[in-house]
N, C-alpha and C positions, 0 to 999 in steps of 0.2 A: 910230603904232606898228603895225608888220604884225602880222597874227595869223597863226599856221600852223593851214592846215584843207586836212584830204584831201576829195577831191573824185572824184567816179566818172569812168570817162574813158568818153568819148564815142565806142569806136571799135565799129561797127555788128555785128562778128563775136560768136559763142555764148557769151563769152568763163567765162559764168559757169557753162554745162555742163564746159565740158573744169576749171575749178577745183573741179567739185565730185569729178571724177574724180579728180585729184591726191589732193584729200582721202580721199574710197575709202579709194586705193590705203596713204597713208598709214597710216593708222588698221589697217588688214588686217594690217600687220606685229604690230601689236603686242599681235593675239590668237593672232597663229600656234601660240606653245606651248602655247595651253591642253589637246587633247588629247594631246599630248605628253608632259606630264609625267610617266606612267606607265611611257614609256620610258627615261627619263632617269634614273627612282629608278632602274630593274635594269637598267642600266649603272652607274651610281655609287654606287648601292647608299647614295642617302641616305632621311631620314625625312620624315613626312608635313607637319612642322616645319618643313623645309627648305622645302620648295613653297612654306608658308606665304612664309617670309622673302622667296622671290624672289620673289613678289610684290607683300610688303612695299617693295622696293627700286626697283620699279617704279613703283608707285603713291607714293613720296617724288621719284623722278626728275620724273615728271607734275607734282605741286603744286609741285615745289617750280623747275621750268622757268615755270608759269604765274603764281609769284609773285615771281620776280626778272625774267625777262622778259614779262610777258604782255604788255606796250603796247609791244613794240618794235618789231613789223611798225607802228604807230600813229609812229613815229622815222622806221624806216629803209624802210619801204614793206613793201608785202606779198611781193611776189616773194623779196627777200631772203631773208626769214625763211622762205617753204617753200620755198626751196635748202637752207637751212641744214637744217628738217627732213627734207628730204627726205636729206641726208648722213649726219645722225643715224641713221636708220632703215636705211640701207643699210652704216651700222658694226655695228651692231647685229643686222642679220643675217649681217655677213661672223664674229662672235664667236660666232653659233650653227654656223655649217658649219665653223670652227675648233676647238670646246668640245673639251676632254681635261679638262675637273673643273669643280667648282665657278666656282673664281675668274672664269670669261669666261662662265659662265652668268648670274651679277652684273655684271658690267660689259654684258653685252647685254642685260640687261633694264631698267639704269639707264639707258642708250642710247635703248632702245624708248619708256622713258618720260618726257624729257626728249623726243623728238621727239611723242608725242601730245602733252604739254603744247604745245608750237608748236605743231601741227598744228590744235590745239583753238581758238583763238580766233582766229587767224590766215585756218585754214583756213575759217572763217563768216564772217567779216568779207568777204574777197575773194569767195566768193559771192555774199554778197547785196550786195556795190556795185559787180560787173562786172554785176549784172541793168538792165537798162531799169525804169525804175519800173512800168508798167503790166506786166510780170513779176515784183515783187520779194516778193508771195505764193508765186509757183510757184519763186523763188530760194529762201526761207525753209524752200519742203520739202525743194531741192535738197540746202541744206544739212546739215540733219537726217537725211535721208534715208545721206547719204554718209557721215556718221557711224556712225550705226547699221549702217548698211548693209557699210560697211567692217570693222566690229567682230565682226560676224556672219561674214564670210566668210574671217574668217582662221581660227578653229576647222574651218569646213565644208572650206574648199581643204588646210588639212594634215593632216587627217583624212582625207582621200579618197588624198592622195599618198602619208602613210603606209603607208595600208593593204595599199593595193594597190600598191605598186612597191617596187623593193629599197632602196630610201637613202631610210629614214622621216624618218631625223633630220639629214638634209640636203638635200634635194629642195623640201621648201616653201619652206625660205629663197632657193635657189638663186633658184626662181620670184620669188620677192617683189623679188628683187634686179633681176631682167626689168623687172618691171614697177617698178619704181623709176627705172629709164632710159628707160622710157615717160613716168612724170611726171613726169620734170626736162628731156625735151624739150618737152611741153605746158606743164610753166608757164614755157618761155620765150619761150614763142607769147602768152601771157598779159599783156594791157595793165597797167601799174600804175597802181593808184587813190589812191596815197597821193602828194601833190605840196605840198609847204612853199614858200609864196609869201617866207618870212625865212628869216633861221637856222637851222638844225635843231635843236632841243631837247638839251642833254645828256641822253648816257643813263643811267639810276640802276635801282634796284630799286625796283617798283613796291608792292609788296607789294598787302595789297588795298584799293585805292582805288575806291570808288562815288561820279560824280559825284552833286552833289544833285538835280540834276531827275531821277534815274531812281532814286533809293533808297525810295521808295513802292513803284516794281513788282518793283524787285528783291528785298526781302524774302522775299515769298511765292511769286515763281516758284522763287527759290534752293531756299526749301525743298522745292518739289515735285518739283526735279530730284534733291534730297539722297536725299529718299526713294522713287524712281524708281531713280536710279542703284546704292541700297541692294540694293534687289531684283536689279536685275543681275548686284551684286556675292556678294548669297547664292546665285543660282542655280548660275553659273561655278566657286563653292568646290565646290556640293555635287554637281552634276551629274554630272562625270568618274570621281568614285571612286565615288558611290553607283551609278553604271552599273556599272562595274566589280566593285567590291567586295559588294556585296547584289544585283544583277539578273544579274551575270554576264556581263555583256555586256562584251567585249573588242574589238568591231570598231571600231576610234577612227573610223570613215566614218560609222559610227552616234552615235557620241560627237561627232562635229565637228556632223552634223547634230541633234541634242536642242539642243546649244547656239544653233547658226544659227537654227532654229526659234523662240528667244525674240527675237534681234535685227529676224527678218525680220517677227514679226508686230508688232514694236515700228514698222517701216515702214508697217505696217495702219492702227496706232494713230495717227503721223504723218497719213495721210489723212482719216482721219476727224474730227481737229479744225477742217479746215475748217465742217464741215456741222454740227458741236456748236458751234464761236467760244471764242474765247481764253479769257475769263472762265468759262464752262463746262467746259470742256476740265481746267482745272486741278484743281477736285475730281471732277469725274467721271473722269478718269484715274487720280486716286487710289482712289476705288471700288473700278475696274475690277480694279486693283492688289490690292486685298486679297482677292478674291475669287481670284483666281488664286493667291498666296500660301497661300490654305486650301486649294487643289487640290494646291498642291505639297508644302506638308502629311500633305496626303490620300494623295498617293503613296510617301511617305518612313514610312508606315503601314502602308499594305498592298502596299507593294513591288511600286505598279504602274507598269512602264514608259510606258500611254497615258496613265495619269492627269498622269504627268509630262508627257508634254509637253501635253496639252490647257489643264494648269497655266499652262506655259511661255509659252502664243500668248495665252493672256489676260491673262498679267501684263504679256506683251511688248505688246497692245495698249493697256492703261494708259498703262503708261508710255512711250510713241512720242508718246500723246496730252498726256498733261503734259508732258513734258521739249518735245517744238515748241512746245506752249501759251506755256511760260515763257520757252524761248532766243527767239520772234517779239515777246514783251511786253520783255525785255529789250532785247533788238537794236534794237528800233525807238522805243525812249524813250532810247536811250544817244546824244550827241553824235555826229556824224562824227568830231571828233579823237579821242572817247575810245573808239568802237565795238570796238577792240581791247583795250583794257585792261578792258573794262567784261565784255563775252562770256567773256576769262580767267579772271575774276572768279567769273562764272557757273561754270563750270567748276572751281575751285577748288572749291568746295561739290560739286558733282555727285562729284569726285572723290576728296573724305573720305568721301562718302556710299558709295562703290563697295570700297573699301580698309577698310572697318571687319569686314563680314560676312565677310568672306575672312581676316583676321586671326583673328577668333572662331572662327569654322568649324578652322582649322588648331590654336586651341591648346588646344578643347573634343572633337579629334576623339580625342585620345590615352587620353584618360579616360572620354568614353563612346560611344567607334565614329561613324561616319561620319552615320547615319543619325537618330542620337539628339542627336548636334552639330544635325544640320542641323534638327531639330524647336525644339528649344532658340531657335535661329539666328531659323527663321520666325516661332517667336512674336514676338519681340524687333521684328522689322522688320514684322510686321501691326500691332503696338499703334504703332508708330512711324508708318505710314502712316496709320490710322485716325484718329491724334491729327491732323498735317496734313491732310489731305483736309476732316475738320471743322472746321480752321480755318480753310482756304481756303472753306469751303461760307458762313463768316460772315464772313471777312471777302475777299474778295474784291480782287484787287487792281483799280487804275483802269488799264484800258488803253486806249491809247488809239488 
């Protein structure tokens, strides 16, 4: 009886830099609205409820694409599946430079996040098995990095187009749409790693399946991404209006960069687990996390804009350092058949943990203003991160 096992292909070219790029570029759509939002309420003149919900819709499109398809690039190869994301993503912005109301503001957000959910396991997968093994450390940050890195620069790039040029709420997508024909010609250039010596496997809904030799590590990375990705998820609620609304600051170039500033230093944090090690890396990133957390705290108190971000680059070096800690412990204990359903998986957790604070933050802000949500919010996600990080500090996962 054949077995089907994907296997890396052998062809000499970069292959895993230009995928990590696709990924970026991916990922960048689906933060573009975040300093936007401001504009969109005084054109449509809806409530801070409404924000909440669209990106309520968003982050259900994410889980709930990573849990009926997260093992299909694992079926049908990698390539397929980021076309497919990548189509999603570029529907998704053609419904933002279309918007006349509500209705296509939801449909392009449920878009954006159906194509991160692909983009999210898929997009690491083909990374780190287009690398050469004696590369497949510096693959592992590639990956991460593109993630983060992409999530960060869609707040910075439509925050700056906004600002300064006349089509605020059409120009960043136009871009993203650019560059979306950039990375549907590189990943055609892109070898595929997924190759079935039988049958193809019917395809089903995966829901969330962890094979057993990797459900020891995946535990406790899971959770360090939950509460990693938590923090993310509180910052991006509160950052935009508490700019806005208590500091006064209306320049979205300013707003896109507070936000970029937490992704970018999350790429800091990404490096630095090399020189700290996987085991390490996991609660000391959660540390790291809560002490940034009390900075952001600290500024949603005395209403100070550097405290915010100095908050921002240290919560964002946490968790760069946990979340690579955990996706390198995961990835590298998951099968090669299962290496996509397995990273979805991952992600599935990272992505409740991102969508919870953004929910709270929107239906706590009505009743006691932006700034007092958002304190409410940190406590909530410091006791959350302190309780992990201690459990990680004891029990450690075995990586190997």
């Amino acid at each position: 009886m054949t077995r089907d096992t994907p296997h890396r292909s052998r062809a000499p070219r970069p292959g895993y830099v230009a995928a990590a790029g696709v990924f970026a570029v991916g990922m960048m759509g689906t933060t573009l609205p975040t300093p936007l939002y401001g504009l969109y309420r005084e054109e449509l003149g809806f409530s801070e409820l409404i924000v909440t919900v669209v990106f309520a819709v968003y982050a259900l499109g994410v889980i709930s694409a990573l849990l009926i398809a997260g093992n299909l690039s694992d079926v049908v190869g990698r390539r397929p599946v980021l076309f497919l994301a990548i189509g999603l993503s570029a529907l998704s912005a053609v419904c933002f430079l279309f918007e006349t109301g509500l209705p296509l503001l939801y449909v392009g957000r449920v878009l954006s996040g159906f194509s991160a959910g692909l983009f999210s396991g898929t997009g690491t997968a083909a990374v780190l098995e287009l690398a050469p093994e004696e590369r497949r450390a510096r693959a592992g940050f590639a990956a991460t990095a593109a993630n983060m890195g992409g999530l960060g620069l869609g707040p910075l790039v439509a925050g700056i187009l906004a600002e300064y040029t006349p089509w605020p709420l059409t120009l960043p997508f136009a871009v993203h749409l650019a560059l979306l024909a950039v990375a549907f010609a590189m990943t055609r250039l892109l070898p595929e790693t997924v190759h079935h010596s039988g049958p193809r496997p019917p395809l089903r809904p995966q829901g969330v399946k962890i094979p057993p030799e990797v459900r020891g590590v995946f535990a406790s990375c899971a959770l360090s991404a939950f509460a990693g990705f938590a923090v993310l998820g509180l910052f991006t609620a509160v950052a935009p209006d508490f700019l806005a609304k208590t500091l006064g600051e209306h320049n979205l170039a300013v707003v896109g960069a507070v936000v970029f500033s937490l992704f970018c230093a999350s790429t800091s944090g990404q490096l630095l687990m090399t020189s700290v090690g996987t085991r390490n890396a996991l609660p000391l990133g959660c540390l790291i996390l809560v002490v940034g957390l009390f900075l952001v705290g600290a500024s949603l108190l005395s209403q100070s804009l550097p405290v915010l971000v100095v908050g921002a680059v240290i919560a964002g070096v946490g968790q760069g350092m946990a979340f690579r800690a955990g996706l390198t412990a995961v990835s590298s204990a998951a099968p090669d058949m299962h290496r996509g359903a397995t990273i979805s998986a991952f992600f599935v957790v990272a992505y409740v943990g991102i969508s919870l604070p953004v929910v709270g933050v929107g239906a706590l802000t009505k009743a006691l203003g932006v700034a007092d949500a958002g304190l409410v919010l940190a406590g909530c996600v410091i006791l959350l991160v302190a309780a992990v990080g201690a459990h990680l500090w004891r029990r450690p996962p075995a990586v190997v």
